[in-house]
N, C-alpha and C positions, 0 to 999 in steps of 0.2 A: 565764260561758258554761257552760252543761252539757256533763260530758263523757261520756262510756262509761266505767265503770269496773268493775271485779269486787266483789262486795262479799263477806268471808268470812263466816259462819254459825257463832256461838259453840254450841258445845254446852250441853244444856239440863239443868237438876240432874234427879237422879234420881230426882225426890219431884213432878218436872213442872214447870212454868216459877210462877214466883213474880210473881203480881200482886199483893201487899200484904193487908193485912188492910182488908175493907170492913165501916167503920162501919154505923150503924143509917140514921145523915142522908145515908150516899152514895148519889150519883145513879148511874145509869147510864147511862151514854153511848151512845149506838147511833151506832157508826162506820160510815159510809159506807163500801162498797168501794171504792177507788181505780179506775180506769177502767181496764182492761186496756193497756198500749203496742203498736201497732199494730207488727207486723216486718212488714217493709220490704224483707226480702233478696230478693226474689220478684217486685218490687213494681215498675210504673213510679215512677221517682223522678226529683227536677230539681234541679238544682245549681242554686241561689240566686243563691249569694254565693261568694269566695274571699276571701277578707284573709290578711293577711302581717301580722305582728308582728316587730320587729329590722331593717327595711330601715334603712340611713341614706344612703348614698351611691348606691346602686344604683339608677335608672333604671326606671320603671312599664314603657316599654314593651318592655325585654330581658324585662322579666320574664311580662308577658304574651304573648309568644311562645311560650313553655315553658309555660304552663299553660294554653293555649287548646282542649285538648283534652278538660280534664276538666269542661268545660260540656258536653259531647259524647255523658257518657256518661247511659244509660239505667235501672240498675237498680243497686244496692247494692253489687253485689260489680264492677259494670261501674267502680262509683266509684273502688274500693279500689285497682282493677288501674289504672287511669288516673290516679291520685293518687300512687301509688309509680312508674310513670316519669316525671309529669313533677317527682318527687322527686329519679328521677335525672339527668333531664335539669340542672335546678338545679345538682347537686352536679359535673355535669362542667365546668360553665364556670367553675366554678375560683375563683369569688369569695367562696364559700359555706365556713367551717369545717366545719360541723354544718343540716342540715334536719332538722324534724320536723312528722307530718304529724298534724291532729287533725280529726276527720268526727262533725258535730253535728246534729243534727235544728234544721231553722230556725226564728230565731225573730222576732217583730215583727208589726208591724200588714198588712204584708206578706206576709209566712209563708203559704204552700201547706201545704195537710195533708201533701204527702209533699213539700216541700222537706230539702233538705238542702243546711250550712253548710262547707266545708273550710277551716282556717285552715292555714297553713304557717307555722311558728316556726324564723324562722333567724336565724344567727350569721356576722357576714360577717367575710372574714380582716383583719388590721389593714393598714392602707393599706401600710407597710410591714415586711416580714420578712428576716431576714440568717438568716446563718449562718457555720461558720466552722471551718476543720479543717486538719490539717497532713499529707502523706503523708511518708513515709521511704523510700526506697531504696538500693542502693548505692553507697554514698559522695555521695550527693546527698540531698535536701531538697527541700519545696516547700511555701510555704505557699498557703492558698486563702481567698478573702473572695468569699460572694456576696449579690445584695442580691436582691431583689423588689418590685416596684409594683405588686401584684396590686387591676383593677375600678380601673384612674388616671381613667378619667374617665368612672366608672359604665356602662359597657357592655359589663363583661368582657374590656377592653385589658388587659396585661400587659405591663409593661419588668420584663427582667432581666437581670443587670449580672453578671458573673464574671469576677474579674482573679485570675491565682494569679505568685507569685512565687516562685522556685528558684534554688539553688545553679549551675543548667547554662542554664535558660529562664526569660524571661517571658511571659506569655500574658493575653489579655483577650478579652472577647466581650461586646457589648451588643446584645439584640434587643426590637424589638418587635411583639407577637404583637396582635390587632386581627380578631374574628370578625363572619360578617356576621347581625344580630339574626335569632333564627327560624330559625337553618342555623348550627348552631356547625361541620360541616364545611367551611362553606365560608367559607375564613377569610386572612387577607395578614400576611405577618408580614414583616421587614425587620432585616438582621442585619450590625454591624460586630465584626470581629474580627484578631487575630492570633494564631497559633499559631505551636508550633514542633513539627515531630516527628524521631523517630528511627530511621533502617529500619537494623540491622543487618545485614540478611541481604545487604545493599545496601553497604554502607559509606558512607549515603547519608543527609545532615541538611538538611530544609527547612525553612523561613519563611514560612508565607501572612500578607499582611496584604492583606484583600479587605474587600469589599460584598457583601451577595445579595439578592434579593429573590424572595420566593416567595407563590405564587396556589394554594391547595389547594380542590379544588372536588369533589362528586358528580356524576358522570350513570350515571344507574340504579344496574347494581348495579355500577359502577365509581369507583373514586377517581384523579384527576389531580390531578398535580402539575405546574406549570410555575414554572420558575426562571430569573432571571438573575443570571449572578457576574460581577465583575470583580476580578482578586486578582493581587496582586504577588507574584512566588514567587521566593524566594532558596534556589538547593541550592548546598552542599557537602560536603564531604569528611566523615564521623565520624572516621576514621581515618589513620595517617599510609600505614598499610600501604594503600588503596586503590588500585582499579584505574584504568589509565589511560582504559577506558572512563567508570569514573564520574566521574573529574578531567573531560575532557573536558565531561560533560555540566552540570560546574558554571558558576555566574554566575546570572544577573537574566531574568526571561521576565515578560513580562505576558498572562495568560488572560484572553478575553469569553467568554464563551460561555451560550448559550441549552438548557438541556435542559426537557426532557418524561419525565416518568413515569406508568405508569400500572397499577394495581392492583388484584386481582379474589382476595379474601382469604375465603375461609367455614369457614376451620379454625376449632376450637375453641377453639385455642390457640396461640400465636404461637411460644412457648418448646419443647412437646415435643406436641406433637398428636396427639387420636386418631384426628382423623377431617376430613373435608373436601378443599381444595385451595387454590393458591397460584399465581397466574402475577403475574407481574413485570415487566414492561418500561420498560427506561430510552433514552431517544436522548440525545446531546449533538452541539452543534453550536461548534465553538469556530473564531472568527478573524473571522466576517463582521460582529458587531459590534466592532471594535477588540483590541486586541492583534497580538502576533508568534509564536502560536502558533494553527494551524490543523488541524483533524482533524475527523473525522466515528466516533463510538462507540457502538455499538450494544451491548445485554448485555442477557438475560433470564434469570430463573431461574421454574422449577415446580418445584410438589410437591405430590404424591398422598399421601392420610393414609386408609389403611382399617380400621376396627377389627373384630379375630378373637374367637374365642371366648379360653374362660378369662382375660379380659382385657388381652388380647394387642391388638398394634397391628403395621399394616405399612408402610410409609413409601419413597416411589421421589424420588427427587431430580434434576434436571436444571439445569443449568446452560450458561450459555455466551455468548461475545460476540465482539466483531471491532473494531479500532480504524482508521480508513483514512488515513492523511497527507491533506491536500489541498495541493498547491504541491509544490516542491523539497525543501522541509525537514523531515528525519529526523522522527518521535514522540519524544517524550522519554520520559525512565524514569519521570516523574512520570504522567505520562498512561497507560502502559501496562497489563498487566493483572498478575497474581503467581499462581500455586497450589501448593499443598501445607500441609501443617503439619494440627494437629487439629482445623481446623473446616472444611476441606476433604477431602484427599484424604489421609487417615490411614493414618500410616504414614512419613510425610516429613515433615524441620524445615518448619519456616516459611517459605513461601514459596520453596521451594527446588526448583522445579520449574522446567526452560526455560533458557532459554540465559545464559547465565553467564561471566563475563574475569575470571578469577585469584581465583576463589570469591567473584565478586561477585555476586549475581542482577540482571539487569538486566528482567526483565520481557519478555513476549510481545504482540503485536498480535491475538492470536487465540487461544481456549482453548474446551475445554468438560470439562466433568467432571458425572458422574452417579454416583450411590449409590440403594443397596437396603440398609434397615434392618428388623430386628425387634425389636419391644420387647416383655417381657415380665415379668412381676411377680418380682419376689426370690423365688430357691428357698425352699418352707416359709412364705411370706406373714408374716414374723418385722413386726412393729409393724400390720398391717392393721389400715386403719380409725383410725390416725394416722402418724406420722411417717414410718412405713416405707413408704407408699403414694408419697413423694416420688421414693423409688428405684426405677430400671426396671432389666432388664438389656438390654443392647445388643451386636445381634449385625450387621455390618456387611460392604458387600463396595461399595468405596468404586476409581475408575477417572477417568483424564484426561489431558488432552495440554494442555501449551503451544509456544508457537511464535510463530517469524516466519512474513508471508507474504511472496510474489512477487507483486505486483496485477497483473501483468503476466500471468501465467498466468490459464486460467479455473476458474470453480468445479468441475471437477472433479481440478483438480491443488490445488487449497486444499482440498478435502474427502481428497484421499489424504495429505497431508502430516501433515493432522489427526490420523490414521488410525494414521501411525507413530509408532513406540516411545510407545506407549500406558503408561503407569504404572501400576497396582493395588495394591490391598491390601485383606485381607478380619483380620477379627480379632472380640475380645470383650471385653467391659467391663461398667460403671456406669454410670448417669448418674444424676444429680442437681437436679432441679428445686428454685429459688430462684424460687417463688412465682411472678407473670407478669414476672419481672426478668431471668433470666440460669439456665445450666444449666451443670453443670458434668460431663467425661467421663474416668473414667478409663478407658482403654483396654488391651488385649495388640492390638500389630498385627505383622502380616508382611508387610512390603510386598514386592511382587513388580514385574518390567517395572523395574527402577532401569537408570539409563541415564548414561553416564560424567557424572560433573559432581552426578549429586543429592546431598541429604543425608538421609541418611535415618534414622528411628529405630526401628529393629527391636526390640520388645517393649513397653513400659508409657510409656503418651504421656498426657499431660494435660492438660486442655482446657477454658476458660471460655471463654464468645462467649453470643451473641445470636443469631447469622447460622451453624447447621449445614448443612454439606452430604449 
């Protein structure tokens, strides 16, 4: 098959290009001019053909899903632009190691003067991949084993399997992820697990061992999510020193429950954004399908991203939710909500916001917190235009409340309550972009509004997350 190629041009002696010495008996050849090649880039043009070379397991009609579009297009460069997404359309469903994309003038008994050929050359991941690593911590261990079944039964299904083993916990998780052909958005995945976690700030050690099952779907320019869990939750004690609040709340609870999410994302960037917005809304509805715990939770978060001059960015943050009992029986600490520490409300440990028995956090039924950031290039622009463009600096004035309610009062006695010993802190920092994975912040904070019971860390606070407030 013919391809496009560049061809380099030797330079020519300096005495002129050397055709040999012509005898007396040589002929002379009268060379034909080769036919001019018709460009194209201007030109109506018609996608032929597409072939694939390297398929083995993978399934014609996922795949003609994704490339249905670049029959569609009309001229050369329409080709090019329409061959590179559905190059990346390919590469996101995850089956694919390597695509590559080659556009040929058509050829056969067939052949249109202006047809044109695109082959896709791909490499698909081995049916299966592991991995395997050990973490360290204090005075504990944990090893981790995980496996992969990526394309199990050629249509972009994925099972994958993670069991990790520790000196304090064991943990396992197996899902399987299952998209619908044509709509890799809209897609059902299906997950068993056990965890174990740790809340210090709590004195507080739990045990999920559940079910979930989740429906991720489009409409417009919106993404929903709908989920159902059912999960066995075992709390107790971390500590011997615990409060009798969190004694109390320990033993055996079973959760059903149905939520809904939904999200309307046009930032740039997930991690440190310059520009765009974010709204967020979750419901949960826990007890009406089975279980002994019951509640109604609401939570939403936004954010505004607007970019300034000299590369400057400005960032508003809102936050906020309400958790309601339904029946006789208290929320638990597990259900509740937490604030503070550095990817909140800066300036205060972890989660050390709200009401609290013998320095334990027990968590609130109601909170909201909002922040005002500015980011702006490293004094003197020191590595621009590589490494140093990762660093912003950050100027911050971070505020919020948690709490109980009274549901018995009405919403204007739940919005004053809100309202008091409000918490703040305004400060200055770094931050750190780790590619679209994770950011990291170091901070000078002051927090202000501390209210008997906080904790708080007045001066250099430090911070990785995902999720900034």
């Amino acid at each position: 098959m013919k391809r496009f190629r560049k061809q380099s041009l030797e330079p020519l002696p300096m005495g002129g290009p050397d055709f040999g010495a012509l005898g007396e008996e040589a002929e002379l050849v009268e060379v034909e001019p080769e036919p001019k090649q018709e460009i194209l880039e201007n030109k109506d043009v018609v996608v032929q053909h597409v072939h694939f070379d390297g398929l083995g397991r993978t399934k014609d009609d996922i795949i003609m899903y994704e490339i249905a579009d670049v029959f569609k297009a009309k001229n050369l460069i329409d080709v090019m632009r329409k061959s590179h997404e559905a190059r990346e359309k390919l590469l996101r469903l995850g089956i694919f190691r390597q695509v590559d994309v080659l556009i040929d003038t058509c050829q056969g008994d067939d052949a249109l003067p202006n047809g044109l050929d695109v082959t896709f050359e791909v490499t698909e991941l081995r049916r299966v991949t592991g991995s395997y690593n050990t973490m360290v911590g204090n005075n504990e261990g944990s090893m981790v084993l995980g496996l992969k079944f990526p394309n199990l039964f050629g249509r972009a299904e994925k099972v994958t399997f993670q069991f990790s083993y520790g000196t304090k916990e064991t943990s396992y998780g197996l899902s399987l992820f299952k998209p619908q052909p044509g709509s890799f958005e809209r897609n059902f995945s299906i997950n068993l697990y056990k965890v174990t976690g740790q809340f210090p700030w709590s004195s507080l050690r739990e045990t999920d061992r559940g079910i979930s099952t989740e429906f991720n779907f489009p409409v417009w320019k919106t993404n929903h999510t709908l989920k159902w869990e059912g999960v066995w939750r075992e709390l107790g004690c971390l500590a011997r020193t615990a409060s009798f609040s969190v004694r109390e709340e320990s033993g055996h609870s079973l959760k059903s429950s149905l939520s809904h999410a939904m999200v309307i994302d046009s930032r740039n960037s997930s991690i440190l954004p310059r520009r765009g917005a974010l709204l967020k809304i979750n419901q949960e509805l826990a007890g009406y399908t089975g279980g002994d715990v019951s509640f109604l939770k609401e939570d939403f978060e936004f954010q505004l991203n607007k970019q300034l001059i000299w590369d400057s960015a400005f960032s508003a943050s809102l936050w906020g939710g309400m958790l309601v009992p339904i029946g006789d029986k208290p929320s638990s600490i597990a259900d509740r909500f937490y604030l503070g520490g550095p990817t909140s409300v800066r300036g205060f440990s972890m989660y050390s916001i709200g009401p609290q028995s013998e320095g334990d956090y027990l968590g609130g039924e109601a909170y909201w917190a909002g922040g005002l950031h500015l980011y702006t290039p490293l004094p003197f622009r020191p590595g621009r235009g590589g490494f140093g463009d990762l660093f912003r600096t950050h100027f911050f004035l971070n505020a919020g409340n948690l709490c109980n309610l009274n549901y018995g009062d009405g919403p204007r006695a739940h919005l004053q309550k809100l309202a008091e010993y409000i918490r703040w802190s305004y400060g200055a920092g770094i931050v750190l972009r780790l590619g679209n994975i994770a950011r990291l912040e170091l901070n000078y904070c002051f927090p202000m509004g501390v209210q008997s019971g906080d904790r708080i860390c007045d001066g250099v606070q430090f911070g990785a997350g995902i999720r900034f407030l």
